[in-house]
N, C-alpha and C positions, 0 to 999 in steps of 0.2 A: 504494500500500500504506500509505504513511507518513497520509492523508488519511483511507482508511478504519479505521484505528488511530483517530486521532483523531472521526471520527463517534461509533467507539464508546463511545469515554470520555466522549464527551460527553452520550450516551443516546440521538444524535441519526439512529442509523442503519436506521431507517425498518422493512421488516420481514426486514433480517438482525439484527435490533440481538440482542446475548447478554444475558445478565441478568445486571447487576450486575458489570460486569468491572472492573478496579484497574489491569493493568497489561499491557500490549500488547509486542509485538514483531514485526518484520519483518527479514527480509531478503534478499538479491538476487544474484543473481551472473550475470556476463554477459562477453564477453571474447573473444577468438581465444585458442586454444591458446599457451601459452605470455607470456600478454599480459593475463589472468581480472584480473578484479575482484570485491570481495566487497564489503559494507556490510551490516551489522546497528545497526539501533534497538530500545531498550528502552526505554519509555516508560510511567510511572507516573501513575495518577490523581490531581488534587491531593487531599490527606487521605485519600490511599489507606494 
């Protein structure tokens, strides 16, 4: 996720790429019950 976040900003992501994005976000969650995990990135374009 965190990879194709970054194709994107970079203009580099072939024919998913968005038009003109600035600022990206991902995140995940995975876990046994009682055990989860979370992580979220937010990640901006430089001169965004």
């Amino acid at each position: 996720m965190l990879y194709e976040m970054y194709l994107q900003l970079q203009g580099r992501a072939g024919a998913r790429q968005l038009k003109d994005p600035r600022i990206g976000m991902t995140h995940n969650l995975g876990g046994a019950p009682a055990m989860n995990v979370c992580s979220v990135a937010i990640i901006g374009a430089q001169g965004a």
